[in-house]
C-alpha positions in Angstrom: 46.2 91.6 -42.6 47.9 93.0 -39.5 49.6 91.3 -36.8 48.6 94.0 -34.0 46.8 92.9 -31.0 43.1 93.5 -31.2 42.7 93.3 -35.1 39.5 90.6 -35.2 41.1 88.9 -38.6 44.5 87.9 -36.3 41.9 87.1 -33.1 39.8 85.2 -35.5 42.9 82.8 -37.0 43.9 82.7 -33.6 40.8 81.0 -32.4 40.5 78.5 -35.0 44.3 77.5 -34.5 43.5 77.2 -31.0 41.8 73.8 -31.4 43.6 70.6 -30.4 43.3 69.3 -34.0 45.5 70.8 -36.8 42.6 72.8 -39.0 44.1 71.8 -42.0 45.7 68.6 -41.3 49.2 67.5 -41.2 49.7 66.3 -44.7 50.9 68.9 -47.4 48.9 70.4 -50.3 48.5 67.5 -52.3 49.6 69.9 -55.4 52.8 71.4 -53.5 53.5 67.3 -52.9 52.9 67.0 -56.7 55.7 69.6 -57.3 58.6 67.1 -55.8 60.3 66.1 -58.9 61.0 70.1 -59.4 62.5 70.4 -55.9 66.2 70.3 -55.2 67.8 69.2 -51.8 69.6 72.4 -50.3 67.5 75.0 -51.9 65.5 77.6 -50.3 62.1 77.8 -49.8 59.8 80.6 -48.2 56.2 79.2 -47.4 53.9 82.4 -46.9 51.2 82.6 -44.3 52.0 79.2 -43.3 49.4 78.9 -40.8 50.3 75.4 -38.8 53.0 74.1 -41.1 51.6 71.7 -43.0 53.7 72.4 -46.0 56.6 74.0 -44.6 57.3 70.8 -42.7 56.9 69.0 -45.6 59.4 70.8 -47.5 62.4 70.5 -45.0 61.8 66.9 -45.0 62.1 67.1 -49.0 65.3 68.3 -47.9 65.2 72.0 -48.8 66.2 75.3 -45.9 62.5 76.4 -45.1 61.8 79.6 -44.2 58.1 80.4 -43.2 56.0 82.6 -41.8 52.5 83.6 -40.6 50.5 86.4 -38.4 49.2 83.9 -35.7 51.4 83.3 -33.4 49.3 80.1 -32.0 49.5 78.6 -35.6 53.3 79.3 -35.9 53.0 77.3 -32.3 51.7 74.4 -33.5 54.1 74.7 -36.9 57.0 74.4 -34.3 55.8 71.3 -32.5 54.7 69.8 -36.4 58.6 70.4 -37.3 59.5 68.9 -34.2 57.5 65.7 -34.4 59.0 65.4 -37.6 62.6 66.0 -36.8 63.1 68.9 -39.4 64.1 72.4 -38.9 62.4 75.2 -39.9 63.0 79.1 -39.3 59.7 80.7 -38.3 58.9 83.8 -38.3 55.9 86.1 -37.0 55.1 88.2 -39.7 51.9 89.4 -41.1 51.8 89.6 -45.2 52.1 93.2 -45.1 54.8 93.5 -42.4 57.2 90.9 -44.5 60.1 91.9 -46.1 59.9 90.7 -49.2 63.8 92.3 -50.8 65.3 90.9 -47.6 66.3 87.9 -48.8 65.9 85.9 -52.1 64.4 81.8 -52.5 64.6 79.1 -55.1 61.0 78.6 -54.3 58.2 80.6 -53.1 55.1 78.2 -51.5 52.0 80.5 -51.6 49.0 77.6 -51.0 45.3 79.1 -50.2 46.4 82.5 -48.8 43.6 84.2 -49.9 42.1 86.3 -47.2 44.0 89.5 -48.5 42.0 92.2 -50.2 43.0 92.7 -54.1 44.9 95.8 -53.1 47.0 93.5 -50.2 46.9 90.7 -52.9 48.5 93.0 -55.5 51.1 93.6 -52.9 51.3 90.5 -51.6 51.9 89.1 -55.3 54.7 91.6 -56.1 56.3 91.0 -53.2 56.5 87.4 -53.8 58.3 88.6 -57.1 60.6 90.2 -55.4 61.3 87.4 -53.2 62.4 84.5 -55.9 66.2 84.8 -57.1 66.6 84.1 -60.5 65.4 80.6 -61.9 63.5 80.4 -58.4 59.8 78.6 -58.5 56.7 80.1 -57.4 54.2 77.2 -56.7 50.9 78.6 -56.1 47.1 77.4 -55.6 44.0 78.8 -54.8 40.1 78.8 -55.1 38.1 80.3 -58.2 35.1 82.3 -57.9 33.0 78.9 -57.8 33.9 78.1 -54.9 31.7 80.4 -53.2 29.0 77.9 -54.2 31.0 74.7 -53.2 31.3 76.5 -49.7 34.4 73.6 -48.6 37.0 76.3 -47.5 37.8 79.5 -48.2 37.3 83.3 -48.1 33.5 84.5 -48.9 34.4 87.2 -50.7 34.4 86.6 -54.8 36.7 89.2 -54.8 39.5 87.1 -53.0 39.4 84.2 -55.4 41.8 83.7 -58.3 40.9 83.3 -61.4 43.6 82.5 -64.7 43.8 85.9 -66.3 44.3 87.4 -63.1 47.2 84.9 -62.8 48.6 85.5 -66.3 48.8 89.1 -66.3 49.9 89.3 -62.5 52.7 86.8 -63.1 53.4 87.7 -66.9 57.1 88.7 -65.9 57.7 85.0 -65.0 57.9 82.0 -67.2 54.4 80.5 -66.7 55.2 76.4 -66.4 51.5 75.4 -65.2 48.4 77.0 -64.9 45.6 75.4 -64.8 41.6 75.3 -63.3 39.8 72.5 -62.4 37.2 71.1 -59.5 38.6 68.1 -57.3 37.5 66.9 -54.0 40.1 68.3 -51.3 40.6 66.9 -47.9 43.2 68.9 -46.1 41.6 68.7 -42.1 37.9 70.5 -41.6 39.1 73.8 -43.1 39.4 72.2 -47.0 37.1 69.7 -46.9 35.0 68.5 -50.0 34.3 69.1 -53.8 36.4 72.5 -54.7 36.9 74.9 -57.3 40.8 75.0 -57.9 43.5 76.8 -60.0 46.9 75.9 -60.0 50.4 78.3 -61.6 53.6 77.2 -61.3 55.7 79.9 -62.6 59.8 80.4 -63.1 62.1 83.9 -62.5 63.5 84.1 -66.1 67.2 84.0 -66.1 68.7 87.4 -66.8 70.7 85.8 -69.6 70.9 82.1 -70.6 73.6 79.7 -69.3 76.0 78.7 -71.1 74.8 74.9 -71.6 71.8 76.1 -72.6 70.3 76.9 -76.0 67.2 76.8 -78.3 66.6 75.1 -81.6 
């Protein structure tokens, strides 16, 4: 993904952002809401491509320093009058996923909801950086569609190559502490863009600690 002018993915987000409605509604991923007992008031949080702000929003309202950022700049836009309406603050940032720099600064958590539309080399990328961008003990919530979802046809890339799938996960994320990963078909209404029966995988994963704390021990 590149944010230059004239590159038809940016035009094409661009459009769809343009309408009056918010594409994929207001409300946050119903499993980033599910993730609220892990969150702590103060920490920091980087939402990537972040689209209208859905779930950035909702994060500085859990009380948490947002950082967020997407390609579009009319999405971002509409993210800014979203934090508005809801009286939070939230430090946006035009960035496409490429353009990012991901060892600029380090998070506690690491929002990465449906951003699929990056190739598997970009996604490769795009996953490493996120690596890099959790500090240690930090929390990468994640979800995505499977390959099934090409058939449910409620959201999402086209391409089976852009879905997730749990090995992919496993071995991509094997140098975090895996908390959650799980697949599973729900109906998802997040606006028109997510709309309908789905095919779904979770991961919640942890940066290990480089050494244990001192309160903490094993049996």
């Amino acid at each position: 993904m590149s944010s230059h002018a004239g590159d038809p993915e940016l035009d094409r987000w661009n459009g769809r952002f343009a309408a009056e409605d918010y594409v994929f509604g207001t409300a946050p991923n119903a499993f980033l809401a599910a993730q609220a007992p892990l969150l702590t008031p103060g920490a920091r949080a980087l939402c990537i491509a972040d689209g209208e702000g859905r779930n950035s929003v909702w994060l500085a309202r859990q009380g948490l320093q947002v950082t967020a950022f997407d390609f579009s700049p009319v999405g971002m836009e509409k993210a800014r009058r979203l934090a508005e309406r809801f009286g939070v603050n939230v430090d946006y940032r035009l960035s496409s996923m490429d353009d990012w720099r991901w060892d600029a600064e380090q998070f506690d958590v690491v929002a990465a909801i449906f951003v699929q539309f990056a190739s598997p080399p970009q996604r490769q990328r795009m996953f490493d950086g996120m690596k890099q961008a959790l500090g240690t003990g930090g929390l990468l919530i994640l979800q995505g569609y499977r390959p099934e979802q090409i058939e449910y046809a409620t959201g999402g890339p086209k391409r089976r190559e852009n879905m997730y799938a749990e090995a992919m996960l496993r071995d991509s994320f094997a140098d975090l502490d895996i908390l959650h990963l799980a697949s599973h078909d729900n109906a998802v209404d997040e606006g028109p863009g997510h709309s309908g029966m789905s095919a779904l995988i979770d991961l919640v994963a942890r940066r290990r600690w480089r050494s244990a704390p001192a309160s903490w021990c094993t049996a």
